[in-house]
Structures are given as C-alpha cells and as structure tokens.
C-alpha positions in Angstrom: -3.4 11.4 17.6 -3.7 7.9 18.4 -1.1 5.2 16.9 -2.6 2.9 15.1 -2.6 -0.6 16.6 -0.8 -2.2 13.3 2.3 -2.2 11.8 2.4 -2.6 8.0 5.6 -4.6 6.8 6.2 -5.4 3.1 7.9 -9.0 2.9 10.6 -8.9 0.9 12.3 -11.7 -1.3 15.7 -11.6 -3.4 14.9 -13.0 -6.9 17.9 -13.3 -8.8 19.8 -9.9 -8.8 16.6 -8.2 -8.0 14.8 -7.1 -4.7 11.1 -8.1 -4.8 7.9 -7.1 -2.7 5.2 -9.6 -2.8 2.9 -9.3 0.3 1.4 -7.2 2.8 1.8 -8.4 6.4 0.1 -6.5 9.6 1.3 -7.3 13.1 -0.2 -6.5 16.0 2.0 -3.8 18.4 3.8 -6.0 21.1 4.5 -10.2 20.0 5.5 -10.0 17.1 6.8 -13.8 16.3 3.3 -14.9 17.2 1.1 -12.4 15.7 2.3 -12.4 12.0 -0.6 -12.7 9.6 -0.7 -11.9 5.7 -3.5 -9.4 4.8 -3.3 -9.4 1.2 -1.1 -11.1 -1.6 -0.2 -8.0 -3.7 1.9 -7.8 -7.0 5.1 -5.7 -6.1 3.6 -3.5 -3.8 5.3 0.2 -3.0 4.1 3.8 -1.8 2.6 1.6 1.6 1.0 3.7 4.3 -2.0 2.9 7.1 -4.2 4.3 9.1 -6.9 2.0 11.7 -8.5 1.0 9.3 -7.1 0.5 6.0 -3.9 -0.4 4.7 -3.2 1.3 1.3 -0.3 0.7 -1.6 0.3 0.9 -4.9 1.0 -2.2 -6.5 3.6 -1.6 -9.0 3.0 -5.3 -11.3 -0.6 -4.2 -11.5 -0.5 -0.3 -11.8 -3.4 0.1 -9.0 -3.9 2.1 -6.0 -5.1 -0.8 -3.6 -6.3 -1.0 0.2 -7.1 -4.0 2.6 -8.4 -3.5 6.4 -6.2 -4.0 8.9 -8.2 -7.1 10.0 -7.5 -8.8 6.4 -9.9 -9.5 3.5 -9.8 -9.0 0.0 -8.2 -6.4 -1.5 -10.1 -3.2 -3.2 -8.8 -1.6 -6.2 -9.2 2.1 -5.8 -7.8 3.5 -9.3 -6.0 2.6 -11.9 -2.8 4.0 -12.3 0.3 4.0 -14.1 3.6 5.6 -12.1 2.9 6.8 -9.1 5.0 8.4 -7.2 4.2 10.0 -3.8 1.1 8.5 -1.8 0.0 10.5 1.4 -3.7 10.6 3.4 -5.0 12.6 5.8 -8.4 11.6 8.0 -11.0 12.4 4.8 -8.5 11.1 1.4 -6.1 9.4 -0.5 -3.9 11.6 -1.8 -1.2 10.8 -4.7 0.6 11.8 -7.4 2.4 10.8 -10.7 5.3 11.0 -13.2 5.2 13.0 -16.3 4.9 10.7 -18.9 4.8 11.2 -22.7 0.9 11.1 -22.7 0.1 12.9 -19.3 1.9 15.5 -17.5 2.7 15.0 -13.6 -0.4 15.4 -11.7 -1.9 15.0 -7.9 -5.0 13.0 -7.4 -7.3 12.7 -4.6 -9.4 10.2 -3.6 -12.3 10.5 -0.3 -11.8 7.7 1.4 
C-alpha cells in the first residue's frame, strides 16, 4: 500500500487550563517549514485520519463527521453526530461509532465514501 503523500497535523493551542484543537493543517512529506498550509478551519476537531484524497474528523464544537481534500477547499459535512467515539476507513467507507447515550444506545455507522 502506498503512503499517502500528506501528513494531517491538528494545531493545537492552550486556552486557559484547557488544551484546544482548532485547525486542520496538511504538509507535504519532506520540507516541512516551507510547506505548511491550513486545509480547513474546523471547530475542535478529534477522531482525524486520511487517506490521498480526503482528510476526515469529527469536529467535536459542531458534532459533525467532516472531510476536506488533501489539496484544501471547503469543508463537507458528512453526518450529523453527537459523540463519537472511534473513526476508521477502509478504501470503499467511513466507518464510526458512538457512546451510549440516554436516547440511543452505542452503535457503528458506515458511510461509502
């Protein structure tokens, strides 16, 4: 299997006593201090995995499974949903699943990409 040619990087910032995620960054494989480029603003995103052509995550402010292409753009919302907490993929889908909460029990979702 071929490695992608980006590395996904969350960028992190302290606010107050708190550790906060508020962007995702792809750098090309090599020069790094030259190559740093923000994909797409994102509201605390977590659960952050890519493949060539997409970077996904689940943005924790919003409660949305998200993606962006490696090359940038906007972002796509790709479901709604409220505490997730494993994402995976293989070469067809999204895969992820959620917390049992008082209204749903835990569950796995999958989504073609």
């Amino acid at each position: 299997m071929r490695q992608s040619e980006w590395t996904c990087l969350a960028v992190f910032a302290a606010l107050s006593t708190a550790l906060s995620c508020n962007a995702i960054w792809g750098i090309s494989e090599g020069e790094i201090a030259d190559d740093a480029g923000m994909l797409a603003a994102a509201n605390y995103p977590t659960r952050i995995l890519a493949d060539a052509t997409f970077v996904y995550w689940y943005s924790d402010g919003a409660k949305q499974l998200q993606r962006v292409r490696t090359s940038g753009g906007a972002p796509e919302t790709l479901a709604d949903s409220t505490y997730i907490n494993g994402l995976a993929q293989d070469c067809r889908a999204v895969y992820w699943t959620t917390w049992h909460t008082e209204e749903l029990p835990a569950s796995v979702f999958k989504l073609a990409k």
